[in-house]
C-alpha positions in Angstrom: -7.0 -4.5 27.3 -8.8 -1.3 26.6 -6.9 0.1 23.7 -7.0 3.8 23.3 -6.3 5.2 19.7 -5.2 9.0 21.0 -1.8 9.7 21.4 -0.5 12.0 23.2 0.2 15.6 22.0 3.9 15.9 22.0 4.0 12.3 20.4 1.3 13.0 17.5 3.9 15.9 16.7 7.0 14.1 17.0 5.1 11.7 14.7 4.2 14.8 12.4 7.5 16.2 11.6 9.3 12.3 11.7 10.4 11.6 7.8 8.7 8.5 6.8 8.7 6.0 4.5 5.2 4.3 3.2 5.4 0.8 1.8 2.2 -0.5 1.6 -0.6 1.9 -0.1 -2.5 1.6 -3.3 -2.7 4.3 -5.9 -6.0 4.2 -6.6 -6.6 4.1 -3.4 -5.1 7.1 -2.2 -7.3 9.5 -3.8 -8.7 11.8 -1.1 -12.4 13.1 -1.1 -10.8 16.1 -2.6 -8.9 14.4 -5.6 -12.2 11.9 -5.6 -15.0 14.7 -6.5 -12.8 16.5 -9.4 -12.4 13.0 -10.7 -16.2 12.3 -10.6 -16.8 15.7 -11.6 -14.7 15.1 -14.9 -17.1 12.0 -15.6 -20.1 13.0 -14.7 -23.1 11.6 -16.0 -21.4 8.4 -16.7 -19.6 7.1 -12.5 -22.0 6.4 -9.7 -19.1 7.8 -7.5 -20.7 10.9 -6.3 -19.0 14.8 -6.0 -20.5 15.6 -3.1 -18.1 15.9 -0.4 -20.6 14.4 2.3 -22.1 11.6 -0.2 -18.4 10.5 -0.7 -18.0 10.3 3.3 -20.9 7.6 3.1 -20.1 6.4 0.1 -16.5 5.2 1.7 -18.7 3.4 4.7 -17.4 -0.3 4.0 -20.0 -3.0 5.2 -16.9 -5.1 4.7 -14.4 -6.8 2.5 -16.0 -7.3 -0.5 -18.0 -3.9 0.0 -14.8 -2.3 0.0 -13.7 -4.1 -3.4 -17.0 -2.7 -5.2 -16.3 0.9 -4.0 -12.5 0.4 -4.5 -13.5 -0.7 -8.4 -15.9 2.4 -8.2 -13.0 4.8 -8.0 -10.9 3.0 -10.4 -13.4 3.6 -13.3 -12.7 7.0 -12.6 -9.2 6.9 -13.9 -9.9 6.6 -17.4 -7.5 9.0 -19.6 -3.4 9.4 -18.9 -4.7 12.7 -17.6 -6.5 11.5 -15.2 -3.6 9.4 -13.7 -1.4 12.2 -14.3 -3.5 14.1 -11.8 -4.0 11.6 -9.7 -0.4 10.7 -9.0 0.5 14.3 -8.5 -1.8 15.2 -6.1 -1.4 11.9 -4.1 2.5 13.2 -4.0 1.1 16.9 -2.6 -0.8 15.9 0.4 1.7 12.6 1.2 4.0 15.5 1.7 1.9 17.3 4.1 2.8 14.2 6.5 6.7 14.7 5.6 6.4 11.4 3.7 9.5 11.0 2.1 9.4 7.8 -0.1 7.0 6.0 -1.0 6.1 2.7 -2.7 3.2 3.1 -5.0 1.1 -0.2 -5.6 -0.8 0.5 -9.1 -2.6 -1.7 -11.0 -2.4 -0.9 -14.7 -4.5 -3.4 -16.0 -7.5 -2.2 -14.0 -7.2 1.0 -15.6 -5.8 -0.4 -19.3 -8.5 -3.1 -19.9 -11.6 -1.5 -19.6 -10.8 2.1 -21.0 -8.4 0.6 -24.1 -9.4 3.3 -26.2 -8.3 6.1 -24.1 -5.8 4.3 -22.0 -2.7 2.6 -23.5 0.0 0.7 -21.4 2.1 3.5 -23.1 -0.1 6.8 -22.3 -0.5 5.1 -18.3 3.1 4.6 -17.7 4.0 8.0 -19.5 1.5 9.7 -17.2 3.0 7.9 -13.8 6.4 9.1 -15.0 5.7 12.3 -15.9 4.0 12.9 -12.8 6.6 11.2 -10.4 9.5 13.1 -11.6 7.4 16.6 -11.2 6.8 15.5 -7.8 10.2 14.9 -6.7 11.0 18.1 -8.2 8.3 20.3 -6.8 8.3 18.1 -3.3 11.5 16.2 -2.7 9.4 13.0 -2.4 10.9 9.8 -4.3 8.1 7.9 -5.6 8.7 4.1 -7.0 6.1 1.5 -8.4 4.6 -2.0 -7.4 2.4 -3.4 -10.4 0.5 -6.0 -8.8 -1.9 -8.7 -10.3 -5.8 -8.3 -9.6 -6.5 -11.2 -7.8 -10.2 -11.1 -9.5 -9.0 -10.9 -12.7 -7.3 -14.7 -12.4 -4.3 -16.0 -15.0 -5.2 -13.1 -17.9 -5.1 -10.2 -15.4 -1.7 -12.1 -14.3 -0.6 -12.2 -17.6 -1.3 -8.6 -19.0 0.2 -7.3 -15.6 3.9 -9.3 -16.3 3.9 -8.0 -19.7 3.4 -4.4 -18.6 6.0 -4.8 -16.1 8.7 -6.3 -18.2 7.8 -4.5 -21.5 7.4 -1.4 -20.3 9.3 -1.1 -17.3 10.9 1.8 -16.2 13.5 2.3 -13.5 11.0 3.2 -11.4 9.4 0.0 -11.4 10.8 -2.0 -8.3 8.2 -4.1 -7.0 5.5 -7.1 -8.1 2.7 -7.7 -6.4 -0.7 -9.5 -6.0 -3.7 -8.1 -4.8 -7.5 -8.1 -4.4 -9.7 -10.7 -3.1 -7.8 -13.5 -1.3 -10.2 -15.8 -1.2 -11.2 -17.9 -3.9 -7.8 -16.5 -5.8 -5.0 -19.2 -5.1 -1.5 -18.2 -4.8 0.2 -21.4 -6.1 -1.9 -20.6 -10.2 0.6 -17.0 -9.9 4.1 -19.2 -9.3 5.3 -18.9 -13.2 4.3 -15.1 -13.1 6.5 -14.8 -10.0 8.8 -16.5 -10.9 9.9 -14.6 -14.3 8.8 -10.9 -12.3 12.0 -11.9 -10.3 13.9 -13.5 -12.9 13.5 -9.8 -14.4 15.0 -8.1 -11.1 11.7 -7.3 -9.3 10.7 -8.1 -5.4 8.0 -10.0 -4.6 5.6 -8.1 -2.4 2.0 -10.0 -2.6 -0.8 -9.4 -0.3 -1.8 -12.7 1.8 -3.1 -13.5 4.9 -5.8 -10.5 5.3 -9.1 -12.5 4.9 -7.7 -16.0 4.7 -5.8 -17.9 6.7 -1.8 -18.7 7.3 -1.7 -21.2 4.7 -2.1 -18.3 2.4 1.1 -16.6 3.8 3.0 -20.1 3.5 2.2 -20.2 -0.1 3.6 -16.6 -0.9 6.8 -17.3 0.9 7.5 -20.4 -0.6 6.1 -20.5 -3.9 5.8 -16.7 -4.9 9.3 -16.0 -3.3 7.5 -13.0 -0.7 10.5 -10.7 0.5 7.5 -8.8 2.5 4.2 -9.6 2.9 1.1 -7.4 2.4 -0.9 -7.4 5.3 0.0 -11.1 7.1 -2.6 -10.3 9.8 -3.4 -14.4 10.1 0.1 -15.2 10.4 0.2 -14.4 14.2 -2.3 -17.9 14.0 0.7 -19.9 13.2 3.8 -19.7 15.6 5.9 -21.8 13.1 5.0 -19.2 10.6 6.0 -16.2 12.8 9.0 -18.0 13.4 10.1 -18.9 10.0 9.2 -14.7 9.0 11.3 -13.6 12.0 14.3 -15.8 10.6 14.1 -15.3 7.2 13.8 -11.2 7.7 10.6 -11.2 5.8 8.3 -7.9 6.7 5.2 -7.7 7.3 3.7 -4.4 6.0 1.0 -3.8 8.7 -2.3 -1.3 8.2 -4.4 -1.0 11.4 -7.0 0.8 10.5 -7.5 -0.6 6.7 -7.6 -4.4 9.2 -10.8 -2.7 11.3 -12.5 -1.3 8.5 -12.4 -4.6 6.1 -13.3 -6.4 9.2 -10.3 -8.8 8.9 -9.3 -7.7 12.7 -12.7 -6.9 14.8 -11.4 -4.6 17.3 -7.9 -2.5 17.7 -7.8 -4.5 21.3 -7.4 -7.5 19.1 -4.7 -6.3 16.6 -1.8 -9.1 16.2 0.9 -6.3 16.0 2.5 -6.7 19.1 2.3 -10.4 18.5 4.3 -9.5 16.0 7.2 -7.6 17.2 7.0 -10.0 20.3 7.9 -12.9 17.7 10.8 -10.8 16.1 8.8 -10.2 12.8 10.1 -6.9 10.8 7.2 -4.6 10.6 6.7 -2.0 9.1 3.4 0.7 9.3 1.2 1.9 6.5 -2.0 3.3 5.6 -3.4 1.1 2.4 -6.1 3.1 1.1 -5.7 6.1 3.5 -8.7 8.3 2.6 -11.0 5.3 2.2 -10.6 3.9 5.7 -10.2 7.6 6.9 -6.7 7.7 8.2 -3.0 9.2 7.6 0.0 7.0 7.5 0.5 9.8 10.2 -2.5 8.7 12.3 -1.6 4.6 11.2 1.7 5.6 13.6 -0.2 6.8 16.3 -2.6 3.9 16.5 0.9 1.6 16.2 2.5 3.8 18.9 -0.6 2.9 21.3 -0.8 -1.0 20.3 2.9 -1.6 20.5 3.4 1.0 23.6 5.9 3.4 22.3 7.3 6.6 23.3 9.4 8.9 20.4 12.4 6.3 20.4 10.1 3.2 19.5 8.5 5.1 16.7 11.4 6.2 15.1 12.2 2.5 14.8 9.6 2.2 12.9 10.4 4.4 11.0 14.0 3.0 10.4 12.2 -0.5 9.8 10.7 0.8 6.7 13.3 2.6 4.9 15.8 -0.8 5.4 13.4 -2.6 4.3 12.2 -0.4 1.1 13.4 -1.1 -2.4 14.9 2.1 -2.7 18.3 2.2 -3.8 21.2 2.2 -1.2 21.9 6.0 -1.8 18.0 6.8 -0.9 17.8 4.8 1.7 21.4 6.3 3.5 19.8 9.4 3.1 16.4 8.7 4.4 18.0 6.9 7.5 19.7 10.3 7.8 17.0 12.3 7.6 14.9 10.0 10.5 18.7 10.2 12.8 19.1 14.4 12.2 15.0 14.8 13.2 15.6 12.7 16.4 18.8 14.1 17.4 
């Protein structure tokens, strides 16, 4: 197969104007070149994360996995005041709406940004900030933002630790999800069980990352002993047919991110993407963009590239886009009128 990542004209604009739903992208993460530089600019003298619009373009060139860790960390000591997440948050929401993003489900990591800066960063001053700057978004852009604190996977049992205790002690209603991400390997699944365990206990969903850079047995361990009600990534699963299987049965998504796969050189090629061995095995997926700016893509352009691998016309994409919203944490009266929203654009 000779995969070709342009989609046609009238389907990149039926893409454009299609309300979506994002499940699967970091906050951190999401800071364009543009939101990057005034960040660095604020610290400078004291980040290697250059200003320079170009610099930055390089400076996002990922040898591979744990290349892309070291830069991710880069930009997280950027975010060192409730400011500075303030902004952050708010400008992610402004240019997720210039893809008529509609809800999305951030995944933050509050102890990357409490532990090292604990003298201008509370767990108080970070959640304020998030708040403050998810309910001026929905005002001033109609988009619903809602939180996944996940674990740093480097940062083993007391990174686990401080992360439940953030969630449950200062939770707000906002707060839907618990996850688990960062390096996969040589991070166990089965040492995060008890922190699982009480996350749900507490009325949060289990969304950690597995299967990216290891193998299915990764994704077996999340399901069945971190309780997974969608899975981060999954790439490997499509190794294991019993595993695709036992996904398909159990309705458990798989919140897929093409490019972010190519550019952490879990999947080589696009040619070689499992995502059509997914929906051939009945697996829910659903399409997202990860850490959009730093692989250089839009959830947008993530559809397009889906829309080629899966061979899909305006019909099949808007299915995708229905995929994520049933399968969001939003609330039933968000998600009726999100499904509404996809039905009135399509007609």
């Amino acid at each position: 197969m000779s995969f070709s990542t342009s989609a046609p004209p009238d389907l990149s604009a039926f893409i454009a104007g299609l309300p979506k739903a994002e499940l699967h992208v970091h906050h951190i993460g999401s800071a364009s070149t543009r939101i990057v530089a005034e960040l660095a600019e604020r610290h400078r003298g004291t980040t290697s994360v250059p200003s320079d619009p170009e610099q930055l373009a390089r400076f996002f060139a990922f040898r591979d996995f744990a290349h892309f860790i070291e830069v991710y960390l880069a930009v997280v000591d950027l975010v060192r005041e409730p400011e500075d997440i303030r902004y952050l948050t708010y400008e992610i929401a402004r240019e997720m709406t210039g893809q008529n993003i509609r809800y999305a489900e951030l995944t933050c990591t509050p102890y990357t940004s409490v532990q090292p800066f604990r003298d201008t960063m509370t767990i108080e001053g970070y959640t304020e900030a998030l708040e403050a700057a998810r309910v001026d978004a929905e005002a001033d852009f109609g988009l619903v933002l809602r939180w996944i604190y996940d674990i740093p996977g480097e940062a083993g049992l007391s990174g686990a630790d401080a992360t439940l205790d953030f969630a449950l002690r200062h939770r707000t209603d906002a707060l839907v999800g618990f996850g688990l991400g960062g390096p996969e390997i040589g991070v166990p699944r089965p040492q995060f069980r008890a922190h699982f365990d009480t996350a749900r206990a507490a009325g949060l969903h289990s969304v950690p990352h597995a299967g990216e850079t290891t193998g299915p047995e990764t994704v077996w361990d999340s399901v069945r002993l971190l309780g997974a009600e969608r899975i981060g990534h999954g790439t490997s699963s499509a190794q294991d047919p019993e595993l695709l299987a036992h996904l398909a049965q159990a309705g458990i998504a798989l919140e897929v991110c093409p490019s972010s796969n190519i550019a952490t050189r879990s999947v080589a090629t696009l040619d070689e993407h499992p995502l059509a061995a997914f929906r051939d095995a009945g697996v829910i997926v659903t399409i997202n963009s990860d850490d959009p700016p730093m692989f250089g893509t839009t959830l947008n352009r993530e559809y397009e590239i889906a829309a080629g691998l899966l061979d899909l016309g305006p019909a099949g994409v808007a299915d995708l886009a229905r995929a994520a919203v049933d399968v969001s944490f939003a609330d039933s009266v968000t998600q009726a009128r999100l499904a509404a929203e996809i039905a009135a654009y399509v007609g």
